[in-house]
C-alpha positions in Angstrom: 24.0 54.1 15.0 27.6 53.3 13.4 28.2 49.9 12.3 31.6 50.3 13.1 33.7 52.4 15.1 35.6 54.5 12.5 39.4 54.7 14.2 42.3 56.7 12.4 45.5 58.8 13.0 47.0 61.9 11.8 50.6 61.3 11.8 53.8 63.3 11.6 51.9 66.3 11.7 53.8 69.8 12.5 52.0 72.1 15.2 51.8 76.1 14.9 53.4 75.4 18.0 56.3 73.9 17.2 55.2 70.2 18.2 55.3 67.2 15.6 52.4 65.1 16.9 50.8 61.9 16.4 46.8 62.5 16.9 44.7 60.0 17.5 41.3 59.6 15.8 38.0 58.0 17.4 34.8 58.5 15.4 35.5 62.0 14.0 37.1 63.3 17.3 40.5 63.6 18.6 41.6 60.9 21.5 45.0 61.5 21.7 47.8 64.1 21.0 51.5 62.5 21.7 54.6 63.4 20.0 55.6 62.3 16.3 56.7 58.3 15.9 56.3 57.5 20.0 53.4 55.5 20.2 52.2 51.8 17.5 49.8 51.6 15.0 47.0 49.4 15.4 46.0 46.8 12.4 43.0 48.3 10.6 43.8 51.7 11.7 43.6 54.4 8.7 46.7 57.0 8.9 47.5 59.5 7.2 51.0 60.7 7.3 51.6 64.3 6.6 55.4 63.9 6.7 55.8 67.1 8.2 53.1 69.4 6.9 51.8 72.0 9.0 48.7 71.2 10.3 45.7 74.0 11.8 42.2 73.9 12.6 40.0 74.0 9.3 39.0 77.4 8.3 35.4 78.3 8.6 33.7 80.8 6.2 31.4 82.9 8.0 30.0 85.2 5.2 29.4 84.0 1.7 26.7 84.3 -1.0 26.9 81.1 -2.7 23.9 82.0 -4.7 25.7 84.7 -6.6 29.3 83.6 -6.6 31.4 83.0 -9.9 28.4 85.8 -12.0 30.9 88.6 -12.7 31.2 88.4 -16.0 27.3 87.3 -16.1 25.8 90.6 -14.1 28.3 93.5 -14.9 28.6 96.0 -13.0 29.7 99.1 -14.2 29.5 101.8 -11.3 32.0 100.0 -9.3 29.7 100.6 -6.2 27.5 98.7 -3.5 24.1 100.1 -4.8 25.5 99.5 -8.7 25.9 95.7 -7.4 23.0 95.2 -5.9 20.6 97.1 -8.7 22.7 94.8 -11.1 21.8 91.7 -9.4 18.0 92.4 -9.2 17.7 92.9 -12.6 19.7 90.0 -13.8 17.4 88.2 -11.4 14.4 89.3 -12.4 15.3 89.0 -15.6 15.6 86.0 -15.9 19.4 85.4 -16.3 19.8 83.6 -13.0 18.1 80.1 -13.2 18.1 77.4 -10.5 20.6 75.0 -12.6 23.3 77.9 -13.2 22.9 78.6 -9.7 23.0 75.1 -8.1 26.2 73.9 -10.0 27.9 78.2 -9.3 27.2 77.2 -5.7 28.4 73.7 -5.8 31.8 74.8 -7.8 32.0 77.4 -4.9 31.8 75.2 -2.4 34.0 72.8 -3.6 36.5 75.7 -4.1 36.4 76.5 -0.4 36.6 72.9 0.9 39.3 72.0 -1.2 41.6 75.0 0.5 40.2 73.7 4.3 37.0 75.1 4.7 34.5 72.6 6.2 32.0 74.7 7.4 30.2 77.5 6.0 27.8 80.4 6.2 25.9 81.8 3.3 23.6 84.5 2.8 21.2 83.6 0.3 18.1 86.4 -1.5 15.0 86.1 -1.0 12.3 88.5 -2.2 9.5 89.3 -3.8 9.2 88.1 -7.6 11.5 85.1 -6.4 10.3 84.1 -3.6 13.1 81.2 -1.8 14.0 80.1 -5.1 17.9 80.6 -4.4 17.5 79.0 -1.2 16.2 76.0 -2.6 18.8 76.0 -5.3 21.6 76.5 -2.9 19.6 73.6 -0.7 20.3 71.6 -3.6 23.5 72.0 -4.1 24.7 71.5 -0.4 23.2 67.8 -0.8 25.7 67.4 -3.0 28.5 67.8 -0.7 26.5 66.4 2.2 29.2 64.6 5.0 32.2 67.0 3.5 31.2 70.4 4.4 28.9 71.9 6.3 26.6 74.5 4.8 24.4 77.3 6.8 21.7 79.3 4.9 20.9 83.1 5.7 17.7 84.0 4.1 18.7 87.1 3.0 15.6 89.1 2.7 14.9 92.4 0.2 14.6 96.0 1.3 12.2 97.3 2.5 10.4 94.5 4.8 8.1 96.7 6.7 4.9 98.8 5.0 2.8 97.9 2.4 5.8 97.9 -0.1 7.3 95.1 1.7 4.3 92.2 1.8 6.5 90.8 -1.0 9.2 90.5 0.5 7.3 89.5 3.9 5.8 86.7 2.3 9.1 85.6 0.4 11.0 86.0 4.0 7.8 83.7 5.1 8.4 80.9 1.5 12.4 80.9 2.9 11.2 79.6 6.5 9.5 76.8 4.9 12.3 76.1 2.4 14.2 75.1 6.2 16.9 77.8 5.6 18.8 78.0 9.0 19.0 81.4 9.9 17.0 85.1 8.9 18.7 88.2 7.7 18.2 91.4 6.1 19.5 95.2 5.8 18.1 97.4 8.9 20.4 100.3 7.6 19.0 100.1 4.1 15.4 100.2 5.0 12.9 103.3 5.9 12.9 102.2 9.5 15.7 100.5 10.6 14.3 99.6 14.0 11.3 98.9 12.6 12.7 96.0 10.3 14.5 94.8 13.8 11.9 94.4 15.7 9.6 92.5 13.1 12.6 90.0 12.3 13.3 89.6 15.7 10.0 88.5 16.2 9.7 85.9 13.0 13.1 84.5 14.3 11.9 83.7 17.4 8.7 82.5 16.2 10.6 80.0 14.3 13.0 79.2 16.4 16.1 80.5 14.4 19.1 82.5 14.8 19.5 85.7 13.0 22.5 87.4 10.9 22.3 90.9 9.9 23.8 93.1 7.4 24.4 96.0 9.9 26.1 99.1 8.3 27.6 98.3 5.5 28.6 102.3 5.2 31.2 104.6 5.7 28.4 107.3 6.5 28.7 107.9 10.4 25.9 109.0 10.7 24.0 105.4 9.7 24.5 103.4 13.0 21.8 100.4 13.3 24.1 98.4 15.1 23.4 99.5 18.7 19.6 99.3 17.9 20.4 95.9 16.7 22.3 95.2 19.6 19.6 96.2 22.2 16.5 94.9 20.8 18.1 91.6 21.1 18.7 92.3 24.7 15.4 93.5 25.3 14.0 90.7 23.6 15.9 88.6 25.3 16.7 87.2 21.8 18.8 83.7 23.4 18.7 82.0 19.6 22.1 83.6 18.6 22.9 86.6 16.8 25.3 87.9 14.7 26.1 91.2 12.6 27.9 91.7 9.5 29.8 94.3 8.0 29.3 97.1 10.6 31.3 99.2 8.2 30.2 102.6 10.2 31.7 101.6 13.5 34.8 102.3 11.8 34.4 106.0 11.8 33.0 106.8 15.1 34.8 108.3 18.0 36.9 105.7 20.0 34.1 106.5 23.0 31.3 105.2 20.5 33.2 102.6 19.6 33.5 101.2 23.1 29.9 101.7 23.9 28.7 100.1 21.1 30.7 97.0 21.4 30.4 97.1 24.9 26.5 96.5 24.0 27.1 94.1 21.1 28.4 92.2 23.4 26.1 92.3 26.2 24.0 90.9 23.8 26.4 88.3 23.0 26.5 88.7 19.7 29.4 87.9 17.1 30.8 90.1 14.4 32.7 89.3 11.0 34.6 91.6 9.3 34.1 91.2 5.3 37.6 93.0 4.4 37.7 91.9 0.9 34.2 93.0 -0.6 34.5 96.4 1.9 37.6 97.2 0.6 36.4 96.8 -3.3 33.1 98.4 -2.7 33.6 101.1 -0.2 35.6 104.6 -0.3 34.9 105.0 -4.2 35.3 108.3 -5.2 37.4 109.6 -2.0 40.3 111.0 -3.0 42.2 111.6 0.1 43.1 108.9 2.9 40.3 106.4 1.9 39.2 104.8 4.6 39.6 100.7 4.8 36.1 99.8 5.2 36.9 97.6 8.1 34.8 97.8 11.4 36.3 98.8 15.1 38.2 95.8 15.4 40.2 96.6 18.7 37.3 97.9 20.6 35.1 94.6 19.6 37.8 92.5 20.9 38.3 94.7 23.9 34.8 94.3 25.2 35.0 90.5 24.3 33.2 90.2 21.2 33.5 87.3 19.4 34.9 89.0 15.4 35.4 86.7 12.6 36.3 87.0 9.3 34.9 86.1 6.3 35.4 86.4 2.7 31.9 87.6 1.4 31.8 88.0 -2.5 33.6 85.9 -4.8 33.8 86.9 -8.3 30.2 88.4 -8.3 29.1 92.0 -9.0 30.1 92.9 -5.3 33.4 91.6 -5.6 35.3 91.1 -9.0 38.1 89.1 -7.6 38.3 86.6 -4.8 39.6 82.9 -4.5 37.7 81.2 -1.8 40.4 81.4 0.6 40.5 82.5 4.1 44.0 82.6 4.0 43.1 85.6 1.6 41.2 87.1 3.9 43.7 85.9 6.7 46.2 88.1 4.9 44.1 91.4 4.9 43.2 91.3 7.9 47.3 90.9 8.6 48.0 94.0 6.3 45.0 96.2 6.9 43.3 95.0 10.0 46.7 95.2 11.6 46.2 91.5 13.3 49.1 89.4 14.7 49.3 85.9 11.9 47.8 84.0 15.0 44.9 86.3 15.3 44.2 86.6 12.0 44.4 82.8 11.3 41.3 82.7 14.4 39.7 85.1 12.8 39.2 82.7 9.6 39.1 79.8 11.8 38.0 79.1 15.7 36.1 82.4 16.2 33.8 82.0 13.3 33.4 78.2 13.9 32.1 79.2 17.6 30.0 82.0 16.1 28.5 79.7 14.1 27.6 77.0 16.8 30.9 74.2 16.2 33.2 73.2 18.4 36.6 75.0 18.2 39.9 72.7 17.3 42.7 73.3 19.7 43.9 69.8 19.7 43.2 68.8 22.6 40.9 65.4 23.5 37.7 65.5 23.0 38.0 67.8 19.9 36.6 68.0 16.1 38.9 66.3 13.8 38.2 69.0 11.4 41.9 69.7 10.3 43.4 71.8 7.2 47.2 70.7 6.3 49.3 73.1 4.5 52.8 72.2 3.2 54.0 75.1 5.0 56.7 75.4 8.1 54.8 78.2 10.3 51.4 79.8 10.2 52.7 83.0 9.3 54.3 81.4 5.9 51.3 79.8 5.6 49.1 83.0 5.1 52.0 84.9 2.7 52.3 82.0 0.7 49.0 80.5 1.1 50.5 77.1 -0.8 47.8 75.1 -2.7 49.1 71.5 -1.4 46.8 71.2 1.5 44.6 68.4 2.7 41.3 68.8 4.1 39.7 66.7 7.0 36.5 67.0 8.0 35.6 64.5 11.5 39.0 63.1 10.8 38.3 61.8 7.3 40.4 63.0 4.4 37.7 64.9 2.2 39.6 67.3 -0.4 43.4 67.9 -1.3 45.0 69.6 -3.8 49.3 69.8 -5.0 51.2 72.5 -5.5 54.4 71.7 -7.9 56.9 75.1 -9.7 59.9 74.4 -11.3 62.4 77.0 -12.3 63.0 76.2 -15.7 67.1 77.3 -16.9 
């Protein structure tokens, strides 16, 4: 129990709606919302006056891999492609070029990196596999204790292809060491193995044997003809999978028929599954090599949200082998999904924010009572100016306690 109740206000704060509020803070949750300068301040109370500042529910980062961020220049890769990445990161991991103290303080700079822009809570997909075992996981474990109380921090065991057959005890048993390492949630690569349905089923079943939630590379294609995602999809139905699910990527939706497209996401979410788009890594690693009208790598993003799926976004890759670029910023990612996901500023700021944060089992921030006083403020004057600038003065708030900020100064020199 608290000691103390921890009491504190937000004040002159501007609203994507136009408001300039006061909010009241109770124990990491808002109790109030009135307009700017209308109500006293009590002795002992801590505020924090944004004079002005726009202020928006902190992003979320639904899809990272903290365990191989900031390793471009450490594991090259030279083809450019997803299967270059990947065959680059399994060598420099077996060969010894990734240890657990580079990887602890490259996650912990990478997390620091997204809180400081107004993340405070994130998703990563961490390997596991044979040779390895739940090394990374452990390493990643490691360095989320570091930023314990300022962000929080999700783990994906990320298990090796293939899982299924006698090529796969490996990675069975490694999937099995990750478990024990207390990593949060089970994923994997159905499209990437022999038997896609296969690898479902099993992981379905270890996930609800442990009692944890699952999230899936699905499809991470532009090949129509690899669709795992409507397997996916119903084995969690038939299952009656209730832990939560979600599927990533789903790159192949994309180039289906508009009637697919529907079906599929009328299923997805039946099964009440979310999706995050990963326009960033997708758009670096896919359509290499097509010459004419590439496509975007983006996933059916209007029939999803038509059948009232639940799509983030997320950021994936950040200066790794599967992305060379990258900032660890989902107003980044805010602003592709503007310019080639075609979203509205609002959507695309939910996309990086509430949807993923209810994907990912948190409350959403609307500012009303009762809500998580987890708050980014940007020195911005409207959300869209906020994503086409994205501005590095910001302050980040997580349960209403000020836990990163950063300033922005130019100055035009004549």
């Amino acid at each position: 129990m608290r000691a103390l109740t921890e009491i504190g206000r937000i004040a002159n704060a501007h609203l994507a709606d136009g408001r300039n509020v006061d909010i009241d803070l109770v124990d990491g949750c808002i109790t109030a919302v009135n307009d700017a300068n209308t109500t006293m301040v009590q002795p002992g109370d801590a505020v924090h006056d944004l004079g002005g500042w726009l202020l928006l529910p902190a992003m979320a980062e639904p899809h990272a891999h903290l365990d191989k961020a900031l390793t471009a220049d450490l594991v090259p890769n030279p083809a450019g492609d997803l299967r270059g990445a990947i065959d680059a990161w399994i060598e420099a991991a077996e060969g010894g070029r990734i240890t657990h103290d580079d990887t602890v303080d490259r996650a912990t700079t990478a997390m620091e990196m997204l809180l400081v822009r107004g993340v405070t809570a994130v998703r990563s997909h961490v390997n596991v596999g044979e040779g390895y075992g739940a090394a990374s996981v452990k390493a990643v474990h490691q360095a989320r204790a570091r930023l314990k109380g300022l962000l929080q921090v999700q783990t994906v065991g990320l298990v090796h292809s293939p899982l299924m057959g006698y090529d796969g005890a490996g990675n069975r048993k490694a999937l099995d060491e990750a478990i024990e390492a207390d990593v949060d949630l089970l994923g994997g690569c159905p499209h990437l193995e022999p038997d896609g349905a296969a690898m479902i089923e099993y992981i379905i079943r270890v996930a609800t044997e442990a009692g944890l939630p699952l999230d899936l590379h699905v499809d991470e294609t532009l090949d129509s003809s690899v669709l795992t995602l409507p397997i996916y999809a119903q084995q969690v139905i038939d299952a009656g999978f209730t832990n939560g699910a979600a599927a990533s990527h789903c790159v192949s939706l994309g180039m289906q028929s508009p009637k697919v497209q529907h079906d599929v996401s009328v299923r997805v979410a039946e099964a009440n599954m979310a999706v995050f788009a990963l326009p960033q890594t997708n758009l670096f690693l896919q359509s290499r090599n097509v010459a004419t009208a590439p496509p975007r790598g983006l996933t059916a993003i209007d029939a999803l949200l038509d059948a009232g799926v639940t799509v983030g976004a997320g950021g994936d890759n950040v200066q790794d082998p599967f992305n060379l670029v990258g900032r660890s910023d989902p107003l980044e990612t805010a602003a592709l999904m503007v310019m080639a996901g075609h979203r509205s500023p609002q959507v695309a700021y939910d996309m990086v924010s509430n949807a993923p944060r209810m994907a990912m089992g948190l409350a959403p921030v609307n500012f009303q009572v009762g809500d998580p006083a987890d708050f980014v403020a940007i020195d911005a004057t409207t959300l869209r100016s906020a994503i086409a600038d994205a501005p590095m003065a910001r302050r980040t708030f997580t349960a209403g306690r000020l836990v990163a900020s950063a300033n922005q100064q130019t100055t035009i020199h004549h």
